[in-house]
C-alpha positions in Angstrom: -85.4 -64.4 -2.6 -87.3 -64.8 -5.8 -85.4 -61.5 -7.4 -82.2 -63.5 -6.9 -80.3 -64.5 -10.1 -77.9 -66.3 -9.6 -75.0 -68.1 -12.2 -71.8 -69.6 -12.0 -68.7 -68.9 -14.5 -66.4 -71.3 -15.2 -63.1 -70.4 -17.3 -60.6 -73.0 -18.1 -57.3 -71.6 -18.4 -54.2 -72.9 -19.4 -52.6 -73.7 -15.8 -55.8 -73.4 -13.4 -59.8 -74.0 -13.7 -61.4 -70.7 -12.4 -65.3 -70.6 -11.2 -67.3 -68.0 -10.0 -71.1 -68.1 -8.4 -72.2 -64.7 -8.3 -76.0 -63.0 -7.7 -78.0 -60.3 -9.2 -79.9 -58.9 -6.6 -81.7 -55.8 -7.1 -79.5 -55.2 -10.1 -76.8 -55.2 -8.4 -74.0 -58.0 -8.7 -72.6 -60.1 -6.0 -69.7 -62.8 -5.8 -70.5 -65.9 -3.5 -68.1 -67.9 -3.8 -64.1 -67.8 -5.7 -62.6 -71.2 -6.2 -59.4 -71.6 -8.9 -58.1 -75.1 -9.0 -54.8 -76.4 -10.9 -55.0 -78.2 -13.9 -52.5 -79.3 -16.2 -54.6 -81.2 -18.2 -55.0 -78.2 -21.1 -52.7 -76.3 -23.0 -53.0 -72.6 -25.3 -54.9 -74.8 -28.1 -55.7 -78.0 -27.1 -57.3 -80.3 -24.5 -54.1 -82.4 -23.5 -55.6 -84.9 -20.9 -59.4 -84.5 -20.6 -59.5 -86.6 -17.1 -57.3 -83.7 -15.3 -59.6 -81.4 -16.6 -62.7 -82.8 -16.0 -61.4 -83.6 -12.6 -60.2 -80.3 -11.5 -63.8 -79.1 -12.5 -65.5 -81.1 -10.2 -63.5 -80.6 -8.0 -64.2 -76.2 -7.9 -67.6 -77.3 -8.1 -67.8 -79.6 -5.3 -65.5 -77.0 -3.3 -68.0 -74.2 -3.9 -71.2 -76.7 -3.0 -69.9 -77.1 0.1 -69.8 -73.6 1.5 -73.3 -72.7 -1.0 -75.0 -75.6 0.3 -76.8 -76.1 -3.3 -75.6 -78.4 -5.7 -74.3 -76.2 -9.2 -76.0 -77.6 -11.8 -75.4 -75.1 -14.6 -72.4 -72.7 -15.7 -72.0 -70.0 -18.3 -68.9 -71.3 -19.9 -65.7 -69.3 -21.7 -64.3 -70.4 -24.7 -60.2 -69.4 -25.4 -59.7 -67.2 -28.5 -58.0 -69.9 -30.1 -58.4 -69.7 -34.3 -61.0 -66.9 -33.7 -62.9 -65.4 -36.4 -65.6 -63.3 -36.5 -67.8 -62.7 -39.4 -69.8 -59.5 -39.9 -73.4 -60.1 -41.5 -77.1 -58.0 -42.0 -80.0 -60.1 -41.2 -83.9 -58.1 -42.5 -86.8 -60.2 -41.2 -90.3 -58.7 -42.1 -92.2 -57.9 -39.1 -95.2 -60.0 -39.5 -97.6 -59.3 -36.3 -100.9 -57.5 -36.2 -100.2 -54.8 -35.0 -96.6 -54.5 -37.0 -94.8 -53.6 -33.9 -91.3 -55.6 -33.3 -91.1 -58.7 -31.1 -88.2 -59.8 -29.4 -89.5 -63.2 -31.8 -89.1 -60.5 -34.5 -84.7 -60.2 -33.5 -84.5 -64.1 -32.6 -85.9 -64.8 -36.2 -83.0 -62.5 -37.6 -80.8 -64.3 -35.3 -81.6 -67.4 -36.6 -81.3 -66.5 -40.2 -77.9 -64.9 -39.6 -77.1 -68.8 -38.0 -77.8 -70.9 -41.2 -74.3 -68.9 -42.4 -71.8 -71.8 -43.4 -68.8 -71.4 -41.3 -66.6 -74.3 -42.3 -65.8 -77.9 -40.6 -63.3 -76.1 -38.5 -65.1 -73.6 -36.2 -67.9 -73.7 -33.9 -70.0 -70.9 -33.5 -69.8 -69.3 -30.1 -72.1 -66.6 -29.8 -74.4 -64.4 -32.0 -73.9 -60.9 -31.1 -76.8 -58.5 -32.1 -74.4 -55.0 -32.6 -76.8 -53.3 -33.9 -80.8 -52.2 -35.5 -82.0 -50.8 -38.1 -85.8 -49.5 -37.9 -87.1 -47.2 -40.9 -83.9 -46.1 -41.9 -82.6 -45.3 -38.0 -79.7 -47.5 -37.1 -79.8 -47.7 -33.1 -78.0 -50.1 -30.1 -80.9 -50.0 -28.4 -82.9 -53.0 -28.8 -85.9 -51.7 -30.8 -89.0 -53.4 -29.6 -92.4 -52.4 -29.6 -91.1 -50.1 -32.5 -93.6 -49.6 -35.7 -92.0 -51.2 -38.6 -92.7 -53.2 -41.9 -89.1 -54.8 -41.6 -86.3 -54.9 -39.2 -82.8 -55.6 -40.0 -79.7 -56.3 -37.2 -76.1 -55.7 -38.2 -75.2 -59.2 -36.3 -71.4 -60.9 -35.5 -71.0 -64.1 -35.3 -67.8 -65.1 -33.0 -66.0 -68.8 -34.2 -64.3 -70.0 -32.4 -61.8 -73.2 -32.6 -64.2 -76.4 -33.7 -61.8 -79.0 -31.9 -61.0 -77.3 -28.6 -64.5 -75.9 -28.4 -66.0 -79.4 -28.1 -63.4 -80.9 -26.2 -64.2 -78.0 -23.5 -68.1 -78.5 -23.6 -67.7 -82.4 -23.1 -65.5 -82.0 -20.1 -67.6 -79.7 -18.6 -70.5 -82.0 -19.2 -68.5 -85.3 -18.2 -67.9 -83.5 -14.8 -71.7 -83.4 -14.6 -72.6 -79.7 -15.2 -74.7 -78.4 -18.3 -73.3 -75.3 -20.2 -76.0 -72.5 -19.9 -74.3 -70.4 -22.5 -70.5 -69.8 -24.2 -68.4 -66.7 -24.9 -65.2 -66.4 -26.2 -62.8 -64.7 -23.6 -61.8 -61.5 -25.0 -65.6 -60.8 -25.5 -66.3 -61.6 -21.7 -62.9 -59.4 -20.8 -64.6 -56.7 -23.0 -67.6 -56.6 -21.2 -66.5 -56.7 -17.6 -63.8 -54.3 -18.1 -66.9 -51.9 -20.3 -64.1 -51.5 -23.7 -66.9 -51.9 -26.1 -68.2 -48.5 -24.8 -64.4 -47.3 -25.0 -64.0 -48.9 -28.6 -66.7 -46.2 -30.1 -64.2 -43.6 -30.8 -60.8 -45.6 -30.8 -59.2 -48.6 -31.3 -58.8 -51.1 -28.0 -56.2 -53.8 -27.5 -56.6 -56.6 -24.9 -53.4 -58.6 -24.0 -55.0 -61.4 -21.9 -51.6 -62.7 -20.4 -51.8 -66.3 -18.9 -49.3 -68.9 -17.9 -47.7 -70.4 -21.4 -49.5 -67.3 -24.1 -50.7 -63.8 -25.0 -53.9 -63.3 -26.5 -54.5 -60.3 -28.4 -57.9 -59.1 -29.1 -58.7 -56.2 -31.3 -61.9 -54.4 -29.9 -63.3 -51.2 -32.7 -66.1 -49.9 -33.8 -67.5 -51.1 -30.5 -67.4 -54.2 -31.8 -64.8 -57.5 -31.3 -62.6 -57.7 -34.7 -60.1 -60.3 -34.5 -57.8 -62.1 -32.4 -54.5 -63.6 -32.1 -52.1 -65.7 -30.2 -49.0 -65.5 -29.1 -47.0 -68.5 -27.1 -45.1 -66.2 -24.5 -47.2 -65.6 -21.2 -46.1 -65.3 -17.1 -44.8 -68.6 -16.8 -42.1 -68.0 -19.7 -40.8 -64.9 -17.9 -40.9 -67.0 -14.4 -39.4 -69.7 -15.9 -36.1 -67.6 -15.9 -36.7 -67.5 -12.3 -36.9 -71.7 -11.7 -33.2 -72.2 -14.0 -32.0 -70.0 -12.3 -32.9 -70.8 -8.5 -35.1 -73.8 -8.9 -38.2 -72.4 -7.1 -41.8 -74.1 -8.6 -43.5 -72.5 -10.7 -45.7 -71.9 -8.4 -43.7 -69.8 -6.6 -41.8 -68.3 -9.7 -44.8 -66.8 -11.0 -46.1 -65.2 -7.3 -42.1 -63.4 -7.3 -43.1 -62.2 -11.4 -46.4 -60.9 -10.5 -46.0 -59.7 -6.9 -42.0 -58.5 -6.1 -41.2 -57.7 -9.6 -41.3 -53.5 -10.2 -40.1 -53.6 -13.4 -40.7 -49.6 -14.1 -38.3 -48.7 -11.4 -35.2 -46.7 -12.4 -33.0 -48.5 -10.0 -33.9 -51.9 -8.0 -32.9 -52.3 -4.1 -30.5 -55.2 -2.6 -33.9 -55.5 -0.4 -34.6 -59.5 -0.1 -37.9 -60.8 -1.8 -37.6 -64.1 -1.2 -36.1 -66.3 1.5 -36.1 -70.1 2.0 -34.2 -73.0 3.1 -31.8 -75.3 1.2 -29.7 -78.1 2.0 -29.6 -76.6 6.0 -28.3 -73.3 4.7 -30.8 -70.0 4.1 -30.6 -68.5 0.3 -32.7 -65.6 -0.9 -33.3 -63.4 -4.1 -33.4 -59.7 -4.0 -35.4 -57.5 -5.8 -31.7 -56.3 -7.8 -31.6 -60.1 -8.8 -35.3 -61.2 -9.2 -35.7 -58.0 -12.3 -32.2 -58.9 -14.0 -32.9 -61.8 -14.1 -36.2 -61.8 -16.0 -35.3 -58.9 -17.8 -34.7 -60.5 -21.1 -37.7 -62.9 -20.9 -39.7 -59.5 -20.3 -38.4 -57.4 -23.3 -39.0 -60.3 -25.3 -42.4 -60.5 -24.3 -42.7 -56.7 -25.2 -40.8 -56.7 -28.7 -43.4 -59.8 -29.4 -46.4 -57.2 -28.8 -44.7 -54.6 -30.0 -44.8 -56.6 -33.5 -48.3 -57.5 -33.5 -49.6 -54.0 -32.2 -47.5 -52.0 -34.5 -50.1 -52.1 -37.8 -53.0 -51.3 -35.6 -51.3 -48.4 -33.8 -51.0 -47.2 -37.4 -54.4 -46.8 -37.6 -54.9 -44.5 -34.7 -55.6 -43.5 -31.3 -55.5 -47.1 -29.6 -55.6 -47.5 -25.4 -54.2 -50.7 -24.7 -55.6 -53.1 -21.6 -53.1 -55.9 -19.7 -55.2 -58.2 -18.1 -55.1 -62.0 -17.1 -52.5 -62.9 -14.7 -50.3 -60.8 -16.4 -52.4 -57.7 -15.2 -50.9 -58.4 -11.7 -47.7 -57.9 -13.0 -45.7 -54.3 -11.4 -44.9 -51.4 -14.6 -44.8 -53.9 -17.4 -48.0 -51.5 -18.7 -45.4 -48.9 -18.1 -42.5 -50.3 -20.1 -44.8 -51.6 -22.8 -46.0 -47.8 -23.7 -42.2 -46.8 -23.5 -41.8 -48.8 -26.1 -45.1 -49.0 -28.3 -45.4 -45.0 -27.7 -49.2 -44.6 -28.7 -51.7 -42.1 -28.1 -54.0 -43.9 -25.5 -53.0 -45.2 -22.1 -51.2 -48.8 -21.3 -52.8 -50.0 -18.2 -53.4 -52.9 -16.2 -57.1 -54.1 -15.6 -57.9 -55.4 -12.5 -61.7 -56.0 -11.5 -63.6 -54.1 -8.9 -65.9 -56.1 -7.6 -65.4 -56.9 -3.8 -64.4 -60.9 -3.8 -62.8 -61.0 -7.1 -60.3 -58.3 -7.2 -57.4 -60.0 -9.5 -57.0 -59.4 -12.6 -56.9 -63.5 -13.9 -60.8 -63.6 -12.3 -61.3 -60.3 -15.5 -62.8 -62.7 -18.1 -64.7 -64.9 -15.8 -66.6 -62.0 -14.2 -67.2 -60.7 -17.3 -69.8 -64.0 -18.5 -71.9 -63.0 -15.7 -72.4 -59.7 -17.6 -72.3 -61.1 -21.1 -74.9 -64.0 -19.7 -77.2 -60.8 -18.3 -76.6 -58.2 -21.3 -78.4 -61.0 -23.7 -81.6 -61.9 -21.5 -83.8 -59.5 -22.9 -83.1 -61.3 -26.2 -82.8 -64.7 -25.1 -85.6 -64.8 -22.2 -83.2 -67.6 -20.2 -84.7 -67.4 -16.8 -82.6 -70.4 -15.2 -80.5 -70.3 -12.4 -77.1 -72.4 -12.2 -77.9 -73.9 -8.4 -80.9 -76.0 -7.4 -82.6 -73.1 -5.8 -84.6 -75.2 -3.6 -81.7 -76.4 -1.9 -80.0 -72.9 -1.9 -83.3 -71.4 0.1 -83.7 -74.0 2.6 -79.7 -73.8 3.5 -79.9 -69.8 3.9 -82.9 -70.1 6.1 -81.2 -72.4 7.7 -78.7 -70.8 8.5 -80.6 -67.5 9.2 -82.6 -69.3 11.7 -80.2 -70.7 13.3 -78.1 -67.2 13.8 -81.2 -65.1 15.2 -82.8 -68.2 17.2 -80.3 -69.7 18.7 -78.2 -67.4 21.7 -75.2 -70.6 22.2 -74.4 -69.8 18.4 -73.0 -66.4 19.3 -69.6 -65.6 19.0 -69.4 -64.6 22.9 -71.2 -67.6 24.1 -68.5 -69.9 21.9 -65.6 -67.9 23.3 -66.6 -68.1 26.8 -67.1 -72.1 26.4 -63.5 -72.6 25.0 -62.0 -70.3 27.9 -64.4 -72.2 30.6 -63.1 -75.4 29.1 -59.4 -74.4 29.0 -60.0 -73.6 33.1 -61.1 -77.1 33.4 
């Protein structure tokens, strides 16, 4: 038990609070526990009613608690891409120990000096991303210590992020009663679950994180995070063609957009996709009806990418990754390379990991491995539950499954058929 790690994620999107508790074990990664709770309290840039969104926080948290049996205490937290800017700096420290090897104190003094950058009133720094070291004139990824050296110097990134929104996350997060273990913006954490800043050596990498009301572009190269930018058309824009027309929820809408929609196919069938009751009579939409009618929404959401894409398409080969909720959706990666007709692939990203397979979970899996990639820097050795708790609930509960004979499934089942005879 004491090789566990074990974190929770929290994303707050614009429609929906998403958390994730997850364990390293063994180095491999495990989900515990899923919960996604609706909140309208928050919109592309803005915290629009903090109370809804600290509420729908505690209420993932409390939802999770209950089937952990440990009360989450920390989270690793994302931060949207809103007013994103990254800025690029070299940071030399002299190496000062005895015997002139580097210390990981040696890349957290660079860190720091990189820090004192002044970054204006309006952003908040996010995260320091060591990209990479230079030891006696060898630039290297690999984190270099234990190396010989006089002086070490670290090609760092610093990722901004909106000041505003930024704090207005962090205090609802802490007003729900959890502390923030760490922040990353969201197309970083997308990058790192879906492995792009491997991809990004050669080529350029576009991520179109598709939510509910926006886009976000992020521009991955180099193998580093360059810039991002937002667009107000997401999902619920194209479903919303769906609710004038038929006045579904949005709810709804946006299941029949991501889920009945195949957008790439050359002819659509009279086949029924949705059926429900109105007024005492039965009405339905068909798959014919359902694409029609969010065609236009649909190219408009292309010619919109199309227009930010096209200079950076220019530049290169570029592979292009759909993700967010919009990653569920069925050929729009197919219709969008019809029409931005680049070298690299258009495809939809959608996580593998058992318990978290959709693509809206992409950037909240992804902090676990942001969280983990920066240990051997950081040294963070905390764990988001009371693990106390969390140990005596599992023995618990292990106890009670190999001790106990009336807790098997057989002995249950007979009892309710014995009872029914009764």
């Amino acid at each position: 038990m004491n090789n566990k790690q074990i974190y929770a994620a929290l994303e707050i999107s614009d429609h929906e609070v998403r958390m994730i508790v997850g364990e390293f074990f063994n180095t491999r990664f495990n989900i515990i526990k899923v919960e996604r709770i609706p909140c309208s309290g928050i919109s592309m840039d803005q915290v629009t009613n903090p109370a809804l969104v600290v509420d729908s926080i505690r209420r993932a948290s409390e939802d999770a608690q209950k089937m952990i049996g440990a009360k989450i205490e920390k989270v690793i937290l994302g931060i949207p891409s809103y007013n994103m800017k990254r800025y690029s700096l070299k940071s030399t420290v002299a190496i000062e120990g005895i015997d002139g090897t580097i210390t990981v104190e040696d890349i957290r003094a660079a860190m720091r000096q990189a820090e004192q950058m002044n970054i204006g009133k309006n952003l908040a720094l996010i995260q320091t991303v060591c990209v990479k070291y230079t030891v006696n004139g060898i630039s290297s990824r690999r984190i270099p210590v234990g190396e010989r050296a006089n002086e070490l110097t670290v090609d760092i990134d610093l990722l901004c992020a909106d000041r505003t929104m930024s704090f207005a996350l962090v205090s609802c997060v802490e007003e729900s009663g959890l502390e923030v273990m760490d922040l990353y913006v969201d197309v970083f954490a997308v990058a790192k679950e879906a492995a792009l800043f491997e991809q990004a050596v050669d080529q350029n990498v576009i991520v179109l994180k598709m939510e509910r009301d926006h886009t976000t572009l992020g521009l991955i190269a180099r193998g580093r995070l360059n810039s991002t930018v937002i667009t107000d058309i997401g999902v619920g824009d194209i479903a919303g063609a769906v609710i004038d027309r038929y006045q579904l929820n949005s709810t709804d809408a946006c299941e029949l957009v991501k889920y009945s929609a195949k957008l790439d196919k050359p002819s659509y069938s009279d086949n029924p996709v949705y059926i429900w009751q109105e007024g005492g009579d039965a009405r339905k939409i068909t798959e014919r009806q359902l694409c029609e009618c969010i065609q236009p929404k649909v190219s408009e959401w292309i010619a919109s990418i199309e227009n930010l894409c096209r200079p950076i398409l220019q530049a290169g080969k570029t592979t292009v990754i759909i993700t967010g909720e919009g990653g569920e959706m069925q050929g729009l990666n197919t219709l969008l390379q019809r029409s931005l007709k680049c070298e690299g692939e258009v495809k939809n990203y959608i996580p593998e990991t058992l318990g978290g397979r959709n693509a809206g979970l992409t950037a909240c899996l992804g902090l676990f491995y942001a969280y983990k990639d920066r240990q051997p820097i950081t040294g963070y050795t905390d764990n988001s539950l009371d693990m106390e708790t969390f140990i005596k609930s599992v023995s618990y509960r292990e106890n009670r499954a190999s001790g106990n004979p009336e807790d098997t499934l057989t002995r249950k089942l007979k009892g309710i058929l014995f009872d029914a005879k009764k």
